[in-house]
C-alpha positions as CSV (number, residue, x, y, z in Angstrom):
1,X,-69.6,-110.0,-15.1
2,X,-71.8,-107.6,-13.2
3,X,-75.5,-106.4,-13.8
4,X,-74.1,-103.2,-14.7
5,X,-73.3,-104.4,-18.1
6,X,-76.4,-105.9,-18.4
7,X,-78.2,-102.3,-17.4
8,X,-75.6,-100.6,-20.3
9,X,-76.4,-102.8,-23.0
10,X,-80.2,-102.5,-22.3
11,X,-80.1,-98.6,-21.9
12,X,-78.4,-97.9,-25.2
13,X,-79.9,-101.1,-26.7
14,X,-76.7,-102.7,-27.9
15,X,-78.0,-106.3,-28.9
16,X,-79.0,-107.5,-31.8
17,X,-83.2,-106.9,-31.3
18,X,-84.2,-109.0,-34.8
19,X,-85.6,-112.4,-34.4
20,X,-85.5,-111.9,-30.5
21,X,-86.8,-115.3,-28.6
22,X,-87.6,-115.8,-25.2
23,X,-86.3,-119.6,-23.6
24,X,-90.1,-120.3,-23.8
25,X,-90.0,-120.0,-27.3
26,X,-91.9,-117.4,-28.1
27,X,-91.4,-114.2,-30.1
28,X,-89.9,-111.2,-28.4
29,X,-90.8,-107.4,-29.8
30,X,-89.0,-104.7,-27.7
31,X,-91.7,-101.7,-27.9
32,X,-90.0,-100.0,-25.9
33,X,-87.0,-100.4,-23.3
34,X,-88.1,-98.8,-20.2
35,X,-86.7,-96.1,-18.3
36,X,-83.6,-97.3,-15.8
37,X,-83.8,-94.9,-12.8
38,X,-81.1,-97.1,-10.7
39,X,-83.7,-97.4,-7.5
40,X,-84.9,-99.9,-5.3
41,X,-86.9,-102.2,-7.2
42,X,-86.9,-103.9,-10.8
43,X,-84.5,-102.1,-13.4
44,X,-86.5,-100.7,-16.2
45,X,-89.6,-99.1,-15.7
46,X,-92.9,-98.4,-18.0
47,X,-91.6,-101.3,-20.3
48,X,-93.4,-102.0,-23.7
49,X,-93.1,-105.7,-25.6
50,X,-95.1,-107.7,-27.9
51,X,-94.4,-111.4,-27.2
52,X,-96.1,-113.4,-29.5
53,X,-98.2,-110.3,-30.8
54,X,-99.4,-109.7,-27.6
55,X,-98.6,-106.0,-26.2
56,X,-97.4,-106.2,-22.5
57,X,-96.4,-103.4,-20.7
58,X,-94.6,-103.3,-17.3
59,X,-91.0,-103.8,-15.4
60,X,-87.6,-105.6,-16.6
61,X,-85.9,-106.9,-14.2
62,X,-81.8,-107.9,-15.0
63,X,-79.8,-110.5,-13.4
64,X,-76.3,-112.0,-14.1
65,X,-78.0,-115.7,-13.2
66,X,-81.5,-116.3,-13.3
67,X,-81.5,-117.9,-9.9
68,X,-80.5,-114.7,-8.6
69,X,-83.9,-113.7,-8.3
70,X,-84.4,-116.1,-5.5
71,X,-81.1,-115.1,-3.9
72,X,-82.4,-111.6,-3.8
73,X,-85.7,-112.6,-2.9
74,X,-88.1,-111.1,-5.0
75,X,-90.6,-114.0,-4.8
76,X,-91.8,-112.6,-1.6
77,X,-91.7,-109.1,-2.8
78,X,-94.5,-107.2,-4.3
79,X,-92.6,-104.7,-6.3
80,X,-91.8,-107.5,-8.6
81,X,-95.5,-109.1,-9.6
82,X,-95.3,-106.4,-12.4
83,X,-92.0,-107.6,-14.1
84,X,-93.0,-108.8,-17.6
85,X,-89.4,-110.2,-18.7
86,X,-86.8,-111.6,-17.2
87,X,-83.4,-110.6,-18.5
88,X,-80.4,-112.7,-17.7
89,X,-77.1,-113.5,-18.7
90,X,-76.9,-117.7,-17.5
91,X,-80.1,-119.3,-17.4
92,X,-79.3,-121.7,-14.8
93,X,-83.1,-121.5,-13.2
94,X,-86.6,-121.5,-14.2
95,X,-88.6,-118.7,-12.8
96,X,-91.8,-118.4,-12.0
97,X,-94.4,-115.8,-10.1
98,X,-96.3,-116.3,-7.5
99,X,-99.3,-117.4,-9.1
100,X,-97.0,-120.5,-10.3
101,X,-96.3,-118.9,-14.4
102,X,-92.9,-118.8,-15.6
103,X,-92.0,-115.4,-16.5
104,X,-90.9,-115.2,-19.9
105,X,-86.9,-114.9,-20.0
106,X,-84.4,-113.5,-22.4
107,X,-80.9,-115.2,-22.3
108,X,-78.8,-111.9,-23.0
109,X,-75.7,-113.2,-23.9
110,X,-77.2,-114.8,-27.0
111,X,-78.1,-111.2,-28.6
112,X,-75.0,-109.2,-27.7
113,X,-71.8,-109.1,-30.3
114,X,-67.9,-110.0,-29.0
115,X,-67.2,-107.1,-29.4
116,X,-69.4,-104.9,-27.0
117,X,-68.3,-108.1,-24.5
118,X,-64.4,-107.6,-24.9
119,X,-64.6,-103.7,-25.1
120,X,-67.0,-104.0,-22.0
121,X,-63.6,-106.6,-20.6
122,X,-60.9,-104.7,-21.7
123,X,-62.2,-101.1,-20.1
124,X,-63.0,-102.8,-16.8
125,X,-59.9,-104.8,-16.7
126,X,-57.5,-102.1,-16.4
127,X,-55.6,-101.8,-13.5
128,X,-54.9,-98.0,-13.2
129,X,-55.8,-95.3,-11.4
130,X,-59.2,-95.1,-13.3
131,X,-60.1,-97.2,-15.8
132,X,-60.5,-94.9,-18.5
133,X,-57.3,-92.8,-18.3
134,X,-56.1,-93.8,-21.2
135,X,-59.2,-92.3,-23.0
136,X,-60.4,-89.5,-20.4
137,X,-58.7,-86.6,-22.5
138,X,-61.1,-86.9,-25.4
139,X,-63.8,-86.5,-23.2
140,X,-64.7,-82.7,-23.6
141,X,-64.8,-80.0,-22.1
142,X,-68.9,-79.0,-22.4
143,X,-69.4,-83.0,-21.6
144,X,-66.9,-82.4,-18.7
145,X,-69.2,-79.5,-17.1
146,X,-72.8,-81.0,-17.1
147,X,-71.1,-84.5,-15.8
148,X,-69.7,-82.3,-13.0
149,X,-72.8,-80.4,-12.2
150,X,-74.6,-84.0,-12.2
151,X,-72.1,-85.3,-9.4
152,X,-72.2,-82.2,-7.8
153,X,-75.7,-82.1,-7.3
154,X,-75.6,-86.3,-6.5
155,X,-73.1,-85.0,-3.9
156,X,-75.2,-82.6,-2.3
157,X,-77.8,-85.3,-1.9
158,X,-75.7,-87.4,-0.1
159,X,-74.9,-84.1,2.4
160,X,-79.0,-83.8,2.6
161,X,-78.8,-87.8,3.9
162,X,-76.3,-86.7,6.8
163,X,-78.1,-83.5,7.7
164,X,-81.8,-85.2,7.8
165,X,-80.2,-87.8,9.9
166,X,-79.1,-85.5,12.3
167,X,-82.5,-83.4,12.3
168,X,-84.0,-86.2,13.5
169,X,-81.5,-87.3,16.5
170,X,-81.7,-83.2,17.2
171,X,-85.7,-83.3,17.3
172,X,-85.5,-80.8,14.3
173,X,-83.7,-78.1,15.9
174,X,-81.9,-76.8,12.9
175,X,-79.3,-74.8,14.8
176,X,-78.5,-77.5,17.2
177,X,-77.9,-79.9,14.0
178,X,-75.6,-77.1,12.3
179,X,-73.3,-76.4,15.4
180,X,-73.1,-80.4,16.2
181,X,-72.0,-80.8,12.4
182,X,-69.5,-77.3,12.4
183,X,-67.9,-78.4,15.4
184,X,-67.6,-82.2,14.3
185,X,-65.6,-80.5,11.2
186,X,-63.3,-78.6,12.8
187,X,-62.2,-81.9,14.2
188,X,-61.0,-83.0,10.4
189,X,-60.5,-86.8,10.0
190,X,-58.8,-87.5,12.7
191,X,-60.7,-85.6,16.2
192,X,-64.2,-85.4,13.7
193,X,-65.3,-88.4,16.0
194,X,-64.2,-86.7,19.1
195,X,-65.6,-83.2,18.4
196,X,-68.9,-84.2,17.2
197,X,-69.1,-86.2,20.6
198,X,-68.4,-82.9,22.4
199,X,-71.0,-81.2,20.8
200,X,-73.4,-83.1,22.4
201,X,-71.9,-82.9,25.8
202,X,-71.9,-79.4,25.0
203,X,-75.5,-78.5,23.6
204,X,-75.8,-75.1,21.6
205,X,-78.0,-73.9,24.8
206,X,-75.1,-74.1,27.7
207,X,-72.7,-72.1,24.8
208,X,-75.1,-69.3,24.3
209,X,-75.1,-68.9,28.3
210,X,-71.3,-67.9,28.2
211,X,-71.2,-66.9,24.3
212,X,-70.4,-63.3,25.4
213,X,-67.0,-64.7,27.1
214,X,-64.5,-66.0,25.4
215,X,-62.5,-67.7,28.3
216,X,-65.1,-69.2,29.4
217,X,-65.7,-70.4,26.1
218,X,-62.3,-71.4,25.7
219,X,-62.6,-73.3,29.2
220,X,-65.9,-75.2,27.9
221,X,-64.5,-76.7,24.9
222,X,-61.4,-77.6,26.3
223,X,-62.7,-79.1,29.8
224,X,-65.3,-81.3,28.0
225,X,-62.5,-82.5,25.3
226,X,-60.3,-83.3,28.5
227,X,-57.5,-81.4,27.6
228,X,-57.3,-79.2,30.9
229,X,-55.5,-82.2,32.9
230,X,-52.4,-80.9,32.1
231,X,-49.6,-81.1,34.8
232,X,-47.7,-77.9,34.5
233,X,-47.4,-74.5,36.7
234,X,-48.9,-72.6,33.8
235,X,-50.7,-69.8,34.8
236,X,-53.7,-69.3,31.7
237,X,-54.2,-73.1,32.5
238,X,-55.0,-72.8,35.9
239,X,-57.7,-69.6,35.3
240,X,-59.4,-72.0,32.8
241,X,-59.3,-74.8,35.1
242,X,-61.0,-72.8,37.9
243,X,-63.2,-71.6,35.4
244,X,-64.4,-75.5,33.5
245,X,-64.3,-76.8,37.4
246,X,-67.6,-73.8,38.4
247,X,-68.8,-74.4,34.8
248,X,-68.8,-78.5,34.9
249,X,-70.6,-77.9,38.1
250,X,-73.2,-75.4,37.6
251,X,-74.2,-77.3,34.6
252,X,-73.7,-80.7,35.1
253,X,-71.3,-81.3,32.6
254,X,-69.7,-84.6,31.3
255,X,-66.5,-85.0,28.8
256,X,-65.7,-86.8,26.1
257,X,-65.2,-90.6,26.7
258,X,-62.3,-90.3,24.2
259,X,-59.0,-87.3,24.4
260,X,-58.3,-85.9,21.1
261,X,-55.6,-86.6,19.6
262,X,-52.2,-84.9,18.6
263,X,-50.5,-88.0,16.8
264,X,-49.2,-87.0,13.4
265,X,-50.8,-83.7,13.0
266,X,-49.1,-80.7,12.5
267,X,-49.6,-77.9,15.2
268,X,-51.7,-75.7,13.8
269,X,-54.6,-78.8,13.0
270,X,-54.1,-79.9,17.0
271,X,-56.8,-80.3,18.6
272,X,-55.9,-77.5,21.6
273,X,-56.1,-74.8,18.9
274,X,-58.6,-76.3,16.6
275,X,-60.7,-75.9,19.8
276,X,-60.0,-72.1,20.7
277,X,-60.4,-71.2,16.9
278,X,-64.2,-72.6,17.4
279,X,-64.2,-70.6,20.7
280,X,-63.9,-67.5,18.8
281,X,-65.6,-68.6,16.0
282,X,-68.6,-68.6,18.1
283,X,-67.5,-65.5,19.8
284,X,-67.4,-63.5,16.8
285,X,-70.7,-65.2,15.1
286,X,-72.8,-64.9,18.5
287,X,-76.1,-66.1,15.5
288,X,-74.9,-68.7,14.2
289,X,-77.6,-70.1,12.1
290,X,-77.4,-66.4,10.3
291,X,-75.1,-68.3,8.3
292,X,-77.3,-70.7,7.2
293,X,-80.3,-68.8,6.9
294,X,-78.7,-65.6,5.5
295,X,-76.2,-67.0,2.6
296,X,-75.4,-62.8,1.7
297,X,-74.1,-62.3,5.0
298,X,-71.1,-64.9,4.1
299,X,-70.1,-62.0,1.7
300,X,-70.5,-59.2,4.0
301,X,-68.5,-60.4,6.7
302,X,-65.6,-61.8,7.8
303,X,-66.4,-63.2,11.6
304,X,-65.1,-66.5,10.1
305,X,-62.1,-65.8,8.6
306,X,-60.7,-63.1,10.9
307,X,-61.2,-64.8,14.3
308,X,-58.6,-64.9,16.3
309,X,-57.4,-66.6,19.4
310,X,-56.5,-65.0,22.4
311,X,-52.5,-64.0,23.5
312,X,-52.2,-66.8,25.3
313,X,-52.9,-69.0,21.9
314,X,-50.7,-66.8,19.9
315,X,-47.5,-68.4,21.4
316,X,-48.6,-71.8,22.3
317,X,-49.7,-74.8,21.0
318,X,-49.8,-76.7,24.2
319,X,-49.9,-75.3,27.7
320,X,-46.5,-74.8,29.3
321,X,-44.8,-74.7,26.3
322,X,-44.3,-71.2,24.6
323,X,-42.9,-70.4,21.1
324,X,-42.3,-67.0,19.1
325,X,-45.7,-65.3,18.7
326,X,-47.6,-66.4,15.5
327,X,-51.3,-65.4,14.3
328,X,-53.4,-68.2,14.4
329,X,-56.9,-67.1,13.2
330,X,-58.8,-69.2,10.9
331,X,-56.8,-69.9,7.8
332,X,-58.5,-69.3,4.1
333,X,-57.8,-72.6,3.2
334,X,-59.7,-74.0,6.5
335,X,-62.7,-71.9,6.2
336,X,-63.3,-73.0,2.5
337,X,-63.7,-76.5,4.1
338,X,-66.0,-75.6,6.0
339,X,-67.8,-74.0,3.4
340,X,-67.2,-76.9,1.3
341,X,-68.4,-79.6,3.9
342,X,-71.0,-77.6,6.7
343,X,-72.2,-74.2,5.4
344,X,-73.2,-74.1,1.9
345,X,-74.7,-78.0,2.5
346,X,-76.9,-76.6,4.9
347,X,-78.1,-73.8,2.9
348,X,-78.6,-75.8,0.2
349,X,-80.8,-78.6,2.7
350,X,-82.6,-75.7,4.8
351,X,-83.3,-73.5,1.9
352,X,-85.2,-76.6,-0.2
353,X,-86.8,-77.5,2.5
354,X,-88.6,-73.9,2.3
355,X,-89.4,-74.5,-0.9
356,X,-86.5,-72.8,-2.4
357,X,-84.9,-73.2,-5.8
358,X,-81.5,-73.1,-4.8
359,X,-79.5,-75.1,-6.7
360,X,-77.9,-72.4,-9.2
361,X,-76.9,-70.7,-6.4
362,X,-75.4,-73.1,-4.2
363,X,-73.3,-74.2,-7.5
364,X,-71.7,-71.2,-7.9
365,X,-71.4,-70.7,-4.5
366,X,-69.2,-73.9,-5.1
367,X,-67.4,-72.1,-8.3
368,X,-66.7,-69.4,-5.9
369,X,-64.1,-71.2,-4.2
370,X,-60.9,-72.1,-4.8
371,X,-59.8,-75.6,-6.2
372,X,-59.1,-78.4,-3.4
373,X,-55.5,-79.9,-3.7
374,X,-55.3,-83.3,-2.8
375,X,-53.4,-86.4,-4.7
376,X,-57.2,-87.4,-6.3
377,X,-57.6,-84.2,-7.5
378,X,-54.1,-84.0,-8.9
379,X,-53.7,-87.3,-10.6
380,X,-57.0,-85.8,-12.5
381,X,-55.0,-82.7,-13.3
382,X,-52.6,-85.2,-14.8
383,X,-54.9,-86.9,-17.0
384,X,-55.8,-83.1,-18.4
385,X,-59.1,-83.1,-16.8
386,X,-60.3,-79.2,-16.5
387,X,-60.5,-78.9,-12.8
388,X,-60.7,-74.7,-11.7
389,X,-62.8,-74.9,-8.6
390,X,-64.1,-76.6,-5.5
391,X,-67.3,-77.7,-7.4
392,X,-64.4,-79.6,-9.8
393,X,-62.6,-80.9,-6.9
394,X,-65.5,-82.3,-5.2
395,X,-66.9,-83.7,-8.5
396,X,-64.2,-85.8,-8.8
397,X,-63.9,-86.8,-5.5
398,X,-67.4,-87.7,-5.6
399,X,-66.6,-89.4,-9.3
400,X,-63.4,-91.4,-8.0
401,X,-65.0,-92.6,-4.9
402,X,-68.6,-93.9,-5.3
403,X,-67.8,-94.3,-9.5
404,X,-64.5,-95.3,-10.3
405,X,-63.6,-97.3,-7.0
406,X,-66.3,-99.1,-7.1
407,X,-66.1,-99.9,-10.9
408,X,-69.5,-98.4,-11.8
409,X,-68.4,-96.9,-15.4
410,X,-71.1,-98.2,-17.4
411,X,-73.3,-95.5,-14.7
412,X,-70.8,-92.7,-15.2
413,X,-71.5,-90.6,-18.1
414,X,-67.5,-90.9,-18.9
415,X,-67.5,-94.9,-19.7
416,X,-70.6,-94.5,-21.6
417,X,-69.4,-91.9,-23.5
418,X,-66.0,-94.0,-23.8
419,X,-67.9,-97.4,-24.8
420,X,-70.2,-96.0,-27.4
421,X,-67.1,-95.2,-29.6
C-alpha cells in the first residue's frame, strides 16, 4: 500500500461518499475534493467539507498510517495548520494540531469497495516490463499524443533544473553554461564525467583565444584530457605535444584528474576522436551560443553535421596506429543527440527566460527528429505503442523511468485511464 492509491481514489472520488463519518464521530460532507497538484506540502488543495453542518474549507492531507504525520514531521511545519481532515488508511494514532485539537480523521479503507482495492493489487502486482502491458494497446492514439506532449514538457523541466543549476555555478554566463554542458555530452555515458570536468579546466575564454586554429584546438582538448602521454615516435603527436606544452604554460593550465576512457566503446565513440570532432565543432561554429539564441540558423547550416577532423584523424583512432582512411565527421545520429540532450533544452530554458512562448516550437523541433532506438523504446514498439519521433522516444523514456520504474501508475494518465475501466 502506498499514498498513491490513496491520492487516486480521492482524485476520481472512488469511495462510497454516503453516510461518511470521521473516527470522532461526526458527520462528514465532501463539498468539494480539492485540487491535487503533487507538490510540497499537504495533498489536496482549496478543500470544501461540512462536518457536522459546519462548512470548512482548507487542505487534505493523506497518509498510509496516521502516525505518519509525526514520521514526516508536520507538527513542526506550518504548511500543515491549514489541513482540515486527515485522510488515512490505518488509524493507528490520534492526531492533533498544535494548539492541542485532534484533527478530524477519515479511516479510508472503510469507504472504498474490494474491488477498486484488488484492481488497484492486481495492476501493481505485475511483474513485467510495465505494469500495464497487458492493457496499453487500448490506450489510444489521441490519448497517446497529449500524455506524450505532457511528459515531454515534464521532461523539459527537469532539463531547465540542470541548466539553472549550472547558471548559477557559471555566475550566469549563458555561453559558458552551454559549452560546459555540449562538451560534457560529447562525452556520452561513459567520459560525460570526464569531459564536463575538462570544460572547466578549459573555460570558453582560453578556447576563443585559439578558436581560429584547429591544431591548437586539437592540442587543448587533448592535453587537458591527458591523452597526449602517448609513448610512440609519431610525428602529428609530437607537433601537438609541443604545442599543449607552450599552451599549458602560457595559460596556466591543469588536466583532468581522471583519463578518459576507451574500455568497451567502439572506435568511433573513443574519447581521442570524440575530442577532435568537438575541436572542429568549435572551429566551424566560432559563435557558439548563435545556436542557442538563433534556433533558424540550425536549419540554415550545417557547421554541425559536416565538421570534419583533420587527415591525421581520418586514419587513426589512436596515435601510432594507422588504418585505411575513413570520414569521421559528426554522424546524423550523434548530432540529434545533441539536439535531443543540449541544444533544443537550452533554447527552450534561454528563450522562457525572455519571456518567450516557446513551447510549440521546441515540440516540433522534437517531431523533427528522427525516433531514438534503444531497447526501452523498442519493447514499447512491441506493445503497439505509436512511437514516430524523438519527442516519442523521449516520452517514454521519461514515462518508463520516473513513472513506470518507480510504480507511480495511479500519476500516469495510462493507469488512470486503465483503472477507471
Amino acid at each position: 500500500m502506498k499514498e498513491d492509491f490513496l491520492h487516486y481514489v480521492w482524485r476520481f472520488k472512488k469511495l462510497n461518499t454516503t453516510n461518511l463519518k470521521t473516527i470522532q464521530g461526526n458527520e462528514l460532507v465532501i463539498k468539494n475534493f480539492g485540487l491535487y497538484l503533487g507538490t510540497e506540502g499537504p495533498d489536496f488543495f482549496n478543500a470544501q467539507l461540512y462536518i457536522d453542518g459546519q462548512l470548512w474549507a482548507g487542505t487534505v492531507e493523506m497518509h498510509v498510517n496516521a502516525s505518519d504525520w509525526y514520521a514526516h514531521h508536520h507538527e513542526i511545519d506550518a504548511a500543515y495548520d491549514n489541513v482540515i481532515l486527515h485522510v488515512v488508511w490505518n488509524n493507528d494514532l490520534s492526531v492533533l494540531r498544535a494548539d492541542g485539537t485532534e484533527i478530524p480523521t477519515l479511516v479510508l479503507k472503510e469507504y472504498v469497495s474490494d474491488h477498486v482495492f484488488s484492481a488497484y493489487n492486481q495492476f501493481k502486482n505485475n511483474p513485467q516490463f510495465i505494469f500495464c502491458e497487458d492493457y496499453i494497446e487500448n490506450f489510444n492514439s489521441f490519448d497517446w499524443l497529449l500524455w506524450k506532449e505532457k511528459l515531454m514538457i515534464e521532461r523539459l523541466e527537469q532539463f531547465t533544473n540542470r541548466i539553472v543549476s549550472e547558471l548559477k555555478l557559471t555566475d550566469n554566463n549563458w555561453e559558458e553554461s552551454f559549452y560546459r554542458m555540449l562538451l560534457r555530452n560529447f562525452g556520452l555515458n561513459i567520459n560525460g564525467g570526464t569531459f564536463y570536468e575538462l570544460a572547466q579546466k578549459l573555460p570558453l575564454k582560453i578556447i576563443r583565444k585559439e578558436q581560429s586554429h584547429y591544431t591548437h584546438l586539437e592540442a587543448l582538448f587533448l592535453g587537458a584530457a591527458n591523452l597526449l602521454e602517448v609513448e610512440t615516435e609519431d610525428y602529428y603527436l609530437k607537433t601537438l605535444q609541443k604545442t599543449y606544452a607552450f599552451f599549458k604554460q602560457k595559460y596556466q593550465l591543469q588536466t583532468v584528474n581522471t583519463q578518459p576512457t576507451f574500455y568497451k566503446l567502439r572506435p568511433d565513440n573513443f574519447p581521442t576522436i570524440r575530442l577532435v570532432q568537438f575541436a572542429a565543432f568549435i572551429y566551424n561554429q566560432p559563435f557558439l551560443f548563435d545556436l542557442v539564441k538563433n534556433p533558424e540558423s540550425l536549419c540554415t547550416n550545417n557547421h554541425l553535421l559536416g565538421a570534419q577532423v583533420s587527415d591525421y584523424w581520418q586514419s587513426h583512432y589512436n596515435f601510432g596506429k594507422e588504418h585505411a582512411k575513413k570520414k569521421k565527421n559528426i554522424s546524423s545520429s550523434f548530432y540529434n543527440l545533441l539536439m535531443i540532450n543540449t541544444i533544443l533544452p537550452f533554447q527552450y530554458v534561454y528563450h522562457q527566460q525572455l519571456g518567450n512562448d516557446v513551447i510549440e516550437e521546441i515540440l516540433q523541433r522534437y517531431q523533427g527528429i528522427p525516433l531514438e532506438k534503444n531497447s526501452t523504446t523498442d519493447m514499447f514498439k512491441r506493445l503497439k505503442t505509436p512511437l514516430t519521433s524523438s519527442l516519442d522516444s523521449q516520452s517514454v523514456l521519461y514515462l518508463k523511468k520516473n513513472y513506470c520504474d518507480l510504480r507511480r501508475c495511479l500519476n500516469c494518465d495510462i493507469g488512470i485511464k486503465l483503472m477507471n475501466r
